[in-house]
Every structure is written in structure tokens, then in C-alpha cells.
C-alpha angles and dihedrals in degrees: 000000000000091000085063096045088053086050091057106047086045092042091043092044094047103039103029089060086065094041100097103131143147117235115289092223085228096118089278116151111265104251104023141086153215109243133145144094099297099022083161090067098063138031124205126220143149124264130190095192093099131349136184093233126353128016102292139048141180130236146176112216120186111236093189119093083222122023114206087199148352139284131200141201105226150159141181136209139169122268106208093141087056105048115131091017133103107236139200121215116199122196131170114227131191130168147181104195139125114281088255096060128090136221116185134164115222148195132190125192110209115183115187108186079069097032088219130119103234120180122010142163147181110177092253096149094050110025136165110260119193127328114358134163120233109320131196116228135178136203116190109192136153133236123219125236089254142080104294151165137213131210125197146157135114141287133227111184117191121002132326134058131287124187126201129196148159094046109191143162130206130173104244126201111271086238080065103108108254117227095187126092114232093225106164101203121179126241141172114222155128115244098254127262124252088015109180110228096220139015112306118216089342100169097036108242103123 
């Protein structure tokens, strides 16, 4: 799956950097966003039929009999508080989807003293097939000593739903074994404007 793991850190970098919107007001989860190669194929809401912790999660859902590609719910925020530090992101996962479709949490890296994406993963080598209950995964990255932004969210790849709750992020011991590739990929772009400093509405419930 490395081709799709090349696709997503191209289609991510591209298409999350214009990505600056308010809410729609479509039942779409404050503080997150529809992004990916085929966005048309999928919408995003809240639902408070069954979450992971709390009352409320969020989902992405295809709307397309066939997907040509994947979408993903996503969102992005400074780490000030996490520079220098190795970090471990922790999401919960479920799906009910066809065992050709994939559902992945992911995490960039993007730092842009540097303007190069440095660490980044999507969960490519151990990804979510078909239906699952909620899942624990885990994402252990490292932030540069530099002014960055993370990006995060998770994937669904082909048709079904996947929902995604309990977002967190804890600084982990550098001795903590580290999921994500150090890729340090060049870009050419502006911080962007309006930037959270931390996760918005990580766990749904507003």
C-alpha cells in the first residue's frame, strides 16, 4: 500500500491548505472537515446513536454505490505545547463497511520553519478491513523543534461508514516505539490563518 500512502500525503498536502472554512451547518462536527481525493463521495455528521465515550460521535459515511477513491474527516491545530517531544495520538475506530473498504486513522506533521512535511502516517501497513467495533489505534510521531502543524483525522477508502471518537494526545517517552515515517517532503506554503492551538471538539460532543 505505499502508492496509497504517496496519494495521501500529495492529495492532504494539496487539498487540506485550501481547506479554511466555516461550518457548513449540515450536521457536520464542529471543528472538523470533509477533505480527500473524492470528497464528493462521502459526507460527514454527528450521530448520537452510539459513541465510543460520551453521548455523541462523528462519522463519514460514502454516498456513492462505487468510490474511486477515499475521504477523510479531518482537522489541524498548532503544538506549541509539544515541540521537541515525541507524542502519541490515540483514536477509537469502528466501521461497517465491505471487506474491500478501508478505514485509517492518520497524522501529518507539517513543519513549516522548515516547509517540509516531517513525520506523517496513515495506518497503511495495519488498517481497518470491513465491519469492526470500536477499535483503539495509536499514532507515535515526533514534533520538531520549530513552528508546526498537525493534521489528523481519519480515512475511509471505498464504501461504507466509518465513526471515529475519544481523540487524545499525550507526550510519550522517546524510548515509546514511533509508527509514523519521518518523510521530509518539501512544500511551499503560508501557516495557515486562523490555526487552533489545540483539538477542537475532539471527542464530539459539541
Amino acid at each position: 500500500m505505499k502508492t496509497f500512502r504517496f496519494l495521501v500525503v500529495i492529495i492532504l498536502f494539496t487539498g487540506l491548505l485550501s481547506c479554511e472554512k466555516e461550518d457548513s451547518g449540515k450536521n457536520e462536527p464542529h471543528g472538523w472537515f470533509l477533505a480527500g481525493s473524492h470528497p464528493e463521495e462521502y459526507i460527514i455528521g454527528v450521530e448520537d446513536q452510539d459513541a465510543q465515550h460520551g453521548e455523541k460521535s462523528g462519522y463519514i459515511e460514502s454516498v456513492a454505490d462505487t468510490a474511486h477513491g477515499f475521504g477523510t474527516m479531518c482537522q489541524w491545530c498548532m503544538v506549541d505545547s509539544f515541540k521537541g517531544e515525541r507524542v502519541r495520538m490515540t483514536g477509537y475506530v469502528q466501521s461497517l463497511a465491505s471487506l474491500t473498504s478501508y478505514s485509517m486513522m492518520w497524522l501529518r506533521v507539517d513543519d513549516y520553519d522548515r516547509q517540509i512535511i516531517a513525520d506523517f502516517d496513515n495506518m497503511d501497513d495495519r488498517p481497518l478491513t470491513g465491519t469492526n467495533y470500536w477499535t483503539k489505534c495509536v499514532i507515535v510521531f515526533d514534533v520538531p523543534e520549530s513552528t508546526n502543524v498537525i493534521y489528523y483525522g481519519v480515512i475511509l477508502q471505498g464504501p461504507g461508514k466509518t465513526w471515529f471518537d475519544n481523540i487524545s494526545f499525550e507526550i510519550v517517552d522517546s524510548s515509546v516505539f514511533k509508527t509514523a515515517y519521518t518523510i521530509n517532503q518539501t512544500f511551499v506554503a503560508e501557516l495557515p490563518l486562523n490555526c487552533p492551538e489545540g483539538p477542537v471538539n475532539p471527542d464530539f460532543e459539541e
